[in-house]
Rosetta silent file (secondary structure, phi, psi, omega in degrees, C-alpha in Angstrom):
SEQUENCE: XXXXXXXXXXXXXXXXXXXXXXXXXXXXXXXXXXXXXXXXXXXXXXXXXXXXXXXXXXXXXXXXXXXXXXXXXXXXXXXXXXXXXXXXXXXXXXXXXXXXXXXXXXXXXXXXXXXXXXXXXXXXXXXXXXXXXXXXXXXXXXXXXXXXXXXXXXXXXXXXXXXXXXXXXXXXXXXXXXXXXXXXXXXXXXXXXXXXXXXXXXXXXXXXXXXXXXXXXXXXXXXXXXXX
SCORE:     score description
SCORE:     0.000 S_00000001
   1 L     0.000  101.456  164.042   15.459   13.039  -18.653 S_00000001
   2 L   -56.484  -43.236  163.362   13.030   11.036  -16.561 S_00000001
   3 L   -74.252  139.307 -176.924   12.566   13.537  -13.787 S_00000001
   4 L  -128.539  130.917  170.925   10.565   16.609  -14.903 S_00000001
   5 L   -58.299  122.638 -177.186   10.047   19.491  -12.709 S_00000001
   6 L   116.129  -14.090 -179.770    6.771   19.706  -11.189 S_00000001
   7 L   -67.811  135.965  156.545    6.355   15.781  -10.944 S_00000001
   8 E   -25.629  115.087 -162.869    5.668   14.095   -7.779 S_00000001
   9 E  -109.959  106.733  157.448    8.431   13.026   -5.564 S_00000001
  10 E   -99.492  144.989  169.702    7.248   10.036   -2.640 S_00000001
  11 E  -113.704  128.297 -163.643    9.775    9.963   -0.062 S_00000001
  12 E  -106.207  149.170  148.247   10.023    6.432    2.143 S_00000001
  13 L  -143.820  171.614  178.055   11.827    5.892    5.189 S_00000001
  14 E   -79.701  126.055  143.292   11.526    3.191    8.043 S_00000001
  15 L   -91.603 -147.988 -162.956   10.458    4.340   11.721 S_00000001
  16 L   -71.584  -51.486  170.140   11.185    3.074   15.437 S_00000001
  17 L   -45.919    2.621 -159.178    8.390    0.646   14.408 S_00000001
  18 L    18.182   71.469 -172.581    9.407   -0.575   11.612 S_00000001
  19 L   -88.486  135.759  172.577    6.650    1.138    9.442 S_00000001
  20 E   -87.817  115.745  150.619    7.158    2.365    6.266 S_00000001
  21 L  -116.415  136.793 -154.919    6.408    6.047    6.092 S_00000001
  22 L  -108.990  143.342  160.685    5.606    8.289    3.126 S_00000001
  23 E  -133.467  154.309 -176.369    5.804   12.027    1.995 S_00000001
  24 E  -112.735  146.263 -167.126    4.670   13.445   -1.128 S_00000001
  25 E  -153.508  153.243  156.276    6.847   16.589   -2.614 S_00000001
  26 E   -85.313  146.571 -156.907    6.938   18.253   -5.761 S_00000001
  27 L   -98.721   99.220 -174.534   10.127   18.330   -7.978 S_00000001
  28 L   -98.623    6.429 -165.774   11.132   22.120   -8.166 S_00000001
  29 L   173.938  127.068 -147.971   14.420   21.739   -9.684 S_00000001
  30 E  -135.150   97.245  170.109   16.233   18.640  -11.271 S_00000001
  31 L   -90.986  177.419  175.009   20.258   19.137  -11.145 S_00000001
  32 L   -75.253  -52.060  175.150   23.106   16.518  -12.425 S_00000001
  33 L  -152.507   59.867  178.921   23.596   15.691   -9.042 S_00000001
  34 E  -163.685  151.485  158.498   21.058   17.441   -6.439 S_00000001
  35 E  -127.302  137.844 -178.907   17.391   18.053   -6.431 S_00000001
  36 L  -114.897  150.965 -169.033   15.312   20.750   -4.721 S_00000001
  37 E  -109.555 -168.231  165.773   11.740   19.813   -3.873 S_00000001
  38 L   -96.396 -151.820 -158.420    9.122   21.888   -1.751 S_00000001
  39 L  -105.302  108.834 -166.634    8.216   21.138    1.843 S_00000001
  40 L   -68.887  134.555  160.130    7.410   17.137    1.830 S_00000001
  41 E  -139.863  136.704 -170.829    3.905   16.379    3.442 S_00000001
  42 E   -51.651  104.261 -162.277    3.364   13.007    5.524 S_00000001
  43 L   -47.770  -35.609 -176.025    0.728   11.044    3.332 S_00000001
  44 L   -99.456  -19.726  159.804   -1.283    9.398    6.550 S_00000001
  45 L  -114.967   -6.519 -166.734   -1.055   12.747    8.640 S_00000001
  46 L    82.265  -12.620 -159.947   -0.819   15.658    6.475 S_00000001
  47 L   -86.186  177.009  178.179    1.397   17.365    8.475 S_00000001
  48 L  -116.702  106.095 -169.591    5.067   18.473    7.399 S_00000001
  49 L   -66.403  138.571  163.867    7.831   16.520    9.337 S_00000001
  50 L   -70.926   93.275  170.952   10.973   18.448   11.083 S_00000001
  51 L   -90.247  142.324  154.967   14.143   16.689    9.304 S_00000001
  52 L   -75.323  140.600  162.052   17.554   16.765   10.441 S_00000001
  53 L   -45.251  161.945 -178.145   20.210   17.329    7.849 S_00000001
  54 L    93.932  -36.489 -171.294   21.643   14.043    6.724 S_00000001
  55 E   -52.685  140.550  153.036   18.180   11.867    6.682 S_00000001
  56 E   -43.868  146.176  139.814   17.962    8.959    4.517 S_00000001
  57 E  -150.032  165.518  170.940   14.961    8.195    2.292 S_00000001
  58 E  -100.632  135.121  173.959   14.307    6.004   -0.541 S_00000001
  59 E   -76.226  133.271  172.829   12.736    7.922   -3.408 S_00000001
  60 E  -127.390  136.960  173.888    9.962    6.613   -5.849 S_00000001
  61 E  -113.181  144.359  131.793    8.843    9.014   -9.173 S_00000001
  62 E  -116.615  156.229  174.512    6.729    7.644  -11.172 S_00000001
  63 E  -106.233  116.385  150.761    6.628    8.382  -15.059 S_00000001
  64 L    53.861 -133.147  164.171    4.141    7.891  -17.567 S_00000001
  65 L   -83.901   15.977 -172.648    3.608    4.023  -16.767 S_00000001
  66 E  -118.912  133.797 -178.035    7.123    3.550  -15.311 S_00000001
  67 E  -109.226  165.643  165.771    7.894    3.796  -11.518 S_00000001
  68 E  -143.312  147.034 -171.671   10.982    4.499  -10.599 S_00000001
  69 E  -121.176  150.474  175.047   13.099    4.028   -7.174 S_00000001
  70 E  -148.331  161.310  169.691   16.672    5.951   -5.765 S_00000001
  71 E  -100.802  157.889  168.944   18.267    6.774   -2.818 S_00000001
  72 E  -139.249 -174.172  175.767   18.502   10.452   -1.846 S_00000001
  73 E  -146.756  117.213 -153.791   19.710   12.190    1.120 S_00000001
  74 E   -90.450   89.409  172.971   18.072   15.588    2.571 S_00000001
  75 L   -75.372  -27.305  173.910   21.107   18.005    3.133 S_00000001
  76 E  -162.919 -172.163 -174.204   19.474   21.407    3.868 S_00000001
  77 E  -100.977  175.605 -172.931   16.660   23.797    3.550 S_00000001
  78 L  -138.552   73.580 -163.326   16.748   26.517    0.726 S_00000001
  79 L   -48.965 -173.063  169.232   15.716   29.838    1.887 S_00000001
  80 L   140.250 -147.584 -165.011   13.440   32.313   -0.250 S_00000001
  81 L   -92.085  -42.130  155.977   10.158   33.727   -1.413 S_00000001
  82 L  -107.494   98.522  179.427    9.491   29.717   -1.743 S_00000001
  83 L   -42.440  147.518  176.427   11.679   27.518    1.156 S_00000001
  84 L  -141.378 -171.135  163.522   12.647   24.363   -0.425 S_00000001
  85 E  -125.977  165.869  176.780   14.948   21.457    0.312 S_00000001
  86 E  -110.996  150.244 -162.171   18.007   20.598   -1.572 S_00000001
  87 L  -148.147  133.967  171.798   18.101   16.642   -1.735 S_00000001
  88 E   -47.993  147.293  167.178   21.235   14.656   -2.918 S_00000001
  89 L  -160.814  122.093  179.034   20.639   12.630   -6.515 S_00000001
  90 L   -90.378   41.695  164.618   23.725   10.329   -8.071 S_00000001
  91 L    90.489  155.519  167.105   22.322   10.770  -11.394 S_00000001
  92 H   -64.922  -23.691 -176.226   19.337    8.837  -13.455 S_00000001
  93 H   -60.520  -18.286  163.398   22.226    5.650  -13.408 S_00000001
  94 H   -85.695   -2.836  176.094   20.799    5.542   -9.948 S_00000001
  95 L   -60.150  106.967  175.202   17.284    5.358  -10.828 S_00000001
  96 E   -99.401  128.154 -174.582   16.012    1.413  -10.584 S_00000001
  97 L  -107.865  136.973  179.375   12.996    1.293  -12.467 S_00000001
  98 L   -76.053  152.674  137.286   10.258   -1.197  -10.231 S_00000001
  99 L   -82.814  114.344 -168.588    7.427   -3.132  -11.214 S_00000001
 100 H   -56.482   -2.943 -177.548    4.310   -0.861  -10.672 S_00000001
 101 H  -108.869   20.912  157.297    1.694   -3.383   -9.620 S_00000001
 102 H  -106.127  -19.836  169.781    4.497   -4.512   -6.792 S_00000001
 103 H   -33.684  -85.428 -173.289    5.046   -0.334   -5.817 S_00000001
 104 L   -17.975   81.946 -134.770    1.943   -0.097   -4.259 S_00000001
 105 E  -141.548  133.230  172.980    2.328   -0.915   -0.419 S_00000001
 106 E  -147.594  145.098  162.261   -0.379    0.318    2.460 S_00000001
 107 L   -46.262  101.833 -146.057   -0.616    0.213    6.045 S_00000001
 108 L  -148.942  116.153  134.952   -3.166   -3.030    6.999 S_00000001
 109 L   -71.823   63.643 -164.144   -3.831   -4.948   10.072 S_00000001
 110 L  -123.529  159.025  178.981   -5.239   -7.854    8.434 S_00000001
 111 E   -22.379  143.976  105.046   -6.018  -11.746    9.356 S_00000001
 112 E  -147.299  172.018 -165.848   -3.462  -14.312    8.282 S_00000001
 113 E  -139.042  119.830 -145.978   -2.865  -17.415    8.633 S_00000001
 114 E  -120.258  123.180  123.696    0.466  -19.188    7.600 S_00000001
 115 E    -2.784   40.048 -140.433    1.238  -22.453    6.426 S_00000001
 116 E   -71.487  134.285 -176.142    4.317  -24.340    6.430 S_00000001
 117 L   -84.751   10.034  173.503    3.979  -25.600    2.786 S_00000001
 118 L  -121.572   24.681 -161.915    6.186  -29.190    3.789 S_00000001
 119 L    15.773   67.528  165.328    4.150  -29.185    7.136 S_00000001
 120 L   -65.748  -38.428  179.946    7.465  -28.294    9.095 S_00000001
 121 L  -129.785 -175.646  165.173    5.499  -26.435   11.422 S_00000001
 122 L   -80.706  154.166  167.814    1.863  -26.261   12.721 S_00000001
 123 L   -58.195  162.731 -162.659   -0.339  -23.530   11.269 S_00000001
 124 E  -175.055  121.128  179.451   -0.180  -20.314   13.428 S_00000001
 125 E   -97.191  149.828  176.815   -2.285  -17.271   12.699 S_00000001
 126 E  -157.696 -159.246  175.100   -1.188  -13.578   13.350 S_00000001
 127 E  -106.924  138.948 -160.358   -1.421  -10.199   12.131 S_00000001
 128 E  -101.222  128.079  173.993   -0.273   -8.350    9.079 S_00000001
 129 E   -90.476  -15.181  176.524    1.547   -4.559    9.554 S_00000001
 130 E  -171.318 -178.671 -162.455    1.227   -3.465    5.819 S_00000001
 131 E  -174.339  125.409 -168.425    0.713   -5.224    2.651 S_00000001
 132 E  -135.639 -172.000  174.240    1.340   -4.829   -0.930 S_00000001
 133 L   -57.989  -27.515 -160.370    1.650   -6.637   -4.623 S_00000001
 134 L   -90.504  -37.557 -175.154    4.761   -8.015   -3.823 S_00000001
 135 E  -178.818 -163.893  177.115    4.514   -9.835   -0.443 S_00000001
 136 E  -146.980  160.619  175.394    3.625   -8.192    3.087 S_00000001
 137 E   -84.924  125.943 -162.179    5.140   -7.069    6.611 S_00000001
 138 E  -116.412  134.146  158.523    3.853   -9.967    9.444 S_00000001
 139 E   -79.541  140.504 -163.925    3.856   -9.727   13.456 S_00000001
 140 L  -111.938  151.903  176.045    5.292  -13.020   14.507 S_00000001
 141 L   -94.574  131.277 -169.999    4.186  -14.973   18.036 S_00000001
 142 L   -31.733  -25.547  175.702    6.568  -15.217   20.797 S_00000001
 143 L  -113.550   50.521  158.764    6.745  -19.555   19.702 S_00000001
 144 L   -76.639  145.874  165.223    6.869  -18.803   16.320 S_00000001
 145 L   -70.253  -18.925  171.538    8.137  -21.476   14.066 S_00000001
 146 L   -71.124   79.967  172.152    9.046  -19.946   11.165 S_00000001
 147 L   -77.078  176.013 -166.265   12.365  -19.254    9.440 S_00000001
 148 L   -74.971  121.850 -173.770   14.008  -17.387    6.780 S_00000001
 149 L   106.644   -5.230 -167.169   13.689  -18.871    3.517 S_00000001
 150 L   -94.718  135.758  179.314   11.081  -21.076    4.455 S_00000001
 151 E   -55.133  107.215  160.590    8.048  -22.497    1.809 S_00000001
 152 E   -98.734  149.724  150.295    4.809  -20.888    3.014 S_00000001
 153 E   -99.861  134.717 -161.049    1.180  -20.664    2.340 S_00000001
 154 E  -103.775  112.876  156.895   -0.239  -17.195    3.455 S_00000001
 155 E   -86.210  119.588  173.959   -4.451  -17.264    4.211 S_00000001
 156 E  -134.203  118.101  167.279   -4.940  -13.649    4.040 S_00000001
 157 L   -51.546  144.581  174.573   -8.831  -11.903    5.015 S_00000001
 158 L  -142.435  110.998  173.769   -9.243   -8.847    2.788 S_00000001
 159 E   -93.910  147.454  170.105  -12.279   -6.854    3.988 S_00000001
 160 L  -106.224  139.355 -163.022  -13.121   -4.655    0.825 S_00000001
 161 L   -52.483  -54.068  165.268  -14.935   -1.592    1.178 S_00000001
 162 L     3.990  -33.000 -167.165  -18.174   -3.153   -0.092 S_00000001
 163 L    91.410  -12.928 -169.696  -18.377   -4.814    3.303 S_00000001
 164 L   -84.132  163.742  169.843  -18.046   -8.372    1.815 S_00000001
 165 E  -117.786  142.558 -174.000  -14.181  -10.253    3.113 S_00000001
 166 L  -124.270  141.283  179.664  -12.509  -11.627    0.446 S_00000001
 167 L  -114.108  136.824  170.731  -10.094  -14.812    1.446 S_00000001
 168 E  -145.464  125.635 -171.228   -7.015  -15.450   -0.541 S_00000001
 169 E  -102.816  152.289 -141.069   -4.220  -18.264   -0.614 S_00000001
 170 E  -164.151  103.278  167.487   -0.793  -16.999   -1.930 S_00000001
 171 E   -67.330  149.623 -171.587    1.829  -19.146   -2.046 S_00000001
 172 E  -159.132  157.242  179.401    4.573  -17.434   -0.330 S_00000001
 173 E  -126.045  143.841  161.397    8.369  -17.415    1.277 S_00000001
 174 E   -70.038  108.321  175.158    9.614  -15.978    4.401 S_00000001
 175 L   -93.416  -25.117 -171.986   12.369  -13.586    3.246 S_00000001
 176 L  -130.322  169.361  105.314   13.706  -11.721    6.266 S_00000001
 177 L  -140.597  166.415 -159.718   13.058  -11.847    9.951 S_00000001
 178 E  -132.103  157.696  163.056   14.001   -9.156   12.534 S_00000001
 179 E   -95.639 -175.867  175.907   13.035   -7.908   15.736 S_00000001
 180 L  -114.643  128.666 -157.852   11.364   -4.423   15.979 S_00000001
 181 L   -72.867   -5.438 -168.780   13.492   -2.088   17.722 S_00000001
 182 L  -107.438  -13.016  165.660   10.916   -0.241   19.832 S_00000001
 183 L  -126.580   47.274  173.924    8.385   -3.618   21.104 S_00000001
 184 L    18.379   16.114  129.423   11.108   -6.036   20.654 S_00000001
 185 L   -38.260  127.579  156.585    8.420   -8.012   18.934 S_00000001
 186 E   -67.755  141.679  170.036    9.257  -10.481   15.952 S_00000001
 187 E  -145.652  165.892 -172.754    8.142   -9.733   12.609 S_00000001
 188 E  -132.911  136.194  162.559    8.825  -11.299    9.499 S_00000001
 189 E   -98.910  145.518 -170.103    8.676  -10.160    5.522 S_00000001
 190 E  -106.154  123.781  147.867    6.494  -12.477    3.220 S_00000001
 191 E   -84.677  148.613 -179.571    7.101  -12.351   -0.407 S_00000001
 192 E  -106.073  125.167 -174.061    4.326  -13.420   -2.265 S_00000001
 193 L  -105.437   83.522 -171.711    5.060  -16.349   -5.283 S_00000001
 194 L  -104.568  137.931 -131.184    2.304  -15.593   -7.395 S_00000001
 195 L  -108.409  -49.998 -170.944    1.313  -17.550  -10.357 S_00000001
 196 L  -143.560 -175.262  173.229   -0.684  -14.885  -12.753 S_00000001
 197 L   -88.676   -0.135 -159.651   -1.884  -11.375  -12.482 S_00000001
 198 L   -91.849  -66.532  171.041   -5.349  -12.548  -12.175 S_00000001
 199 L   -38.986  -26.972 -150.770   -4.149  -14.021   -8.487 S_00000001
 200 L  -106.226   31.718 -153.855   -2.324  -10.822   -7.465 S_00000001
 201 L  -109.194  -43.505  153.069   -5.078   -8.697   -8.494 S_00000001
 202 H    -2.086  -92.065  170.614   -7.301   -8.700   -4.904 S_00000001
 203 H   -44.579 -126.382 -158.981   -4.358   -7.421   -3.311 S_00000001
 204 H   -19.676  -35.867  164.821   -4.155   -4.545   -5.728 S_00000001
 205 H   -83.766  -12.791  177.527   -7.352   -3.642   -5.516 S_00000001
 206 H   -75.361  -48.390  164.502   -7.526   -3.807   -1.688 S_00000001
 207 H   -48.115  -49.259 -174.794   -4.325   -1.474   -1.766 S_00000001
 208 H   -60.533  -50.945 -174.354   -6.199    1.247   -4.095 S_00000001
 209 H   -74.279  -31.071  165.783   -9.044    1.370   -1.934 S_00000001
 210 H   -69.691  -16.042  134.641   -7.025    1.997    1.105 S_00000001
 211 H   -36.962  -69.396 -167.329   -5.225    4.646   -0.922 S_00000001
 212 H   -80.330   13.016  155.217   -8.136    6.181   -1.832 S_00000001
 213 H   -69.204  -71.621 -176.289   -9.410    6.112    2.049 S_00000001
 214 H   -50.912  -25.612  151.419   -6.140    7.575    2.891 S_00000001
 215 L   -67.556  -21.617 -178.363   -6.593   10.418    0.535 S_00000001
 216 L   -88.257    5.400 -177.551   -9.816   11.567    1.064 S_00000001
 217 L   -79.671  -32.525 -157.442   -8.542   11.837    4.939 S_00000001
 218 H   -90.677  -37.577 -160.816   -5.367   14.010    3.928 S_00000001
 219 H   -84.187    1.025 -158.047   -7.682   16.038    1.410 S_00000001
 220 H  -130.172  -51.709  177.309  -10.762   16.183    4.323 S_00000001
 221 H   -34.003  -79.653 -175.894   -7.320   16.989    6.595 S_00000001
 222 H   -49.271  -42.052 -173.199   -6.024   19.917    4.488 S_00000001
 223 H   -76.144  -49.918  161.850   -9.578   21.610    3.689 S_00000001
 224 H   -37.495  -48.816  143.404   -9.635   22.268    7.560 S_00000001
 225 H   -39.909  -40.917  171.225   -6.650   23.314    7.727 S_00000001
 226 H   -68.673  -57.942  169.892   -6.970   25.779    5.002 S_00000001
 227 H   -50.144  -55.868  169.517  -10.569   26.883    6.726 S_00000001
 228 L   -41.401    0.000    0.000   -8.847   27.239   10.286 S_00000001
């Protein structure tokens, strides 16, 4: 059994913004094909979101050194002396287990500056909306040049809490682009083609420390909460 009751649950879904947003939940009950968690709380505000039956999310556990990803679907609350949710689960055959140093994804406004790597287009700088091991989410300019599938090089700023900016070039491909449904702004996703672990390891460490910003916020968040 890979899920074990009391283990961490993150739950992902997409908003109007096309954001990724996470809740953390605890695994209170592990059926053949339902799970009931506690009351999920939103990782960047602390608070506990209002769900409609029906909601989507993608699920990630991790195990031991193994992440794992599923879909679930949140059909109802679970009254009692502790409220819960009951959450859909098609079995561990639905469990895809990830590579953990591509999991790791955090919300970042940072420099870049993109590339065509067969100089197709002119160079064209923008902004980044989040950013992980694997590649990153990009805001694209109203003339952008870029299309799907196309050989990039990504200049990306990293300031690291130290205070020093660290610059790093990352070969990379444009995998998707879309518009965003609420500022009909383009954005694009970057995969990142990375050569060794030694290259991708910036970008992991820039993610951790922006973790561990965002935790001591929810945990500085809660203890007020608690006092109040």
């Amino acid at each position: 059994m890979k899920l074990k009751v009391g283990g961490t649950l993150v739950l992902e879904q997409m908003n109007n913004h096309a954001q990724s947003v996470r809740y953390r939940c605890k695994l209170a009950e592990v059926k053949d094909n339902a799970l009931l968690i506690d009351y999920p709380i939103e990782e960047k505000t602390g608070k506990t979101p209002v769900l409609l039956n029906g909601t989507v999310f993608t699920a990630i556990y991790i195990n031991d050194s193994q992440v794992f990803r599923f879909p679930t679907t949140f059909i109802q609350r679970i009254s009692g002396q502790v409220p819960l949710m009951l959450m859909s689960f098609d079995g561990e055959d639905s469990m895809e287990e990830i590579q953990r140093r591509n999991y790791v994804r955090v919300e970042a406004n940072l420099d870049i500056a993109i590339h065509s790597s067969e100089g197709a287009f002119r160079p064209f700088t923008t902004m980044t909306s989040d950013i992980g091991g694997g590649g990153s989410l990009i805001n694209l300019p109203d003339d952008f040049p870029i299309e799907e599938e196309d050989s990039i090089v990504s200049w990306i700023v990293l300031p690291m809490t130290s205070g020093a900016d660290q610059y790093i070039k990352v070969q990379s491909r444009a995998i998707r682009i879309f518009t965003d449904k609420h500022t009909n702004g383009k954005r694009a996703t970057i995969k990142f083609l990375l050569q060794s672990e030694r290259e991708r390891q910036p970008i992991i460490r820039f993610c951790f420390e922006k973790q561990l910003e965002a935790r001591k916020k929810l945990l500085e968040m809660e203890s007020r909460r608690h006092k109040g």
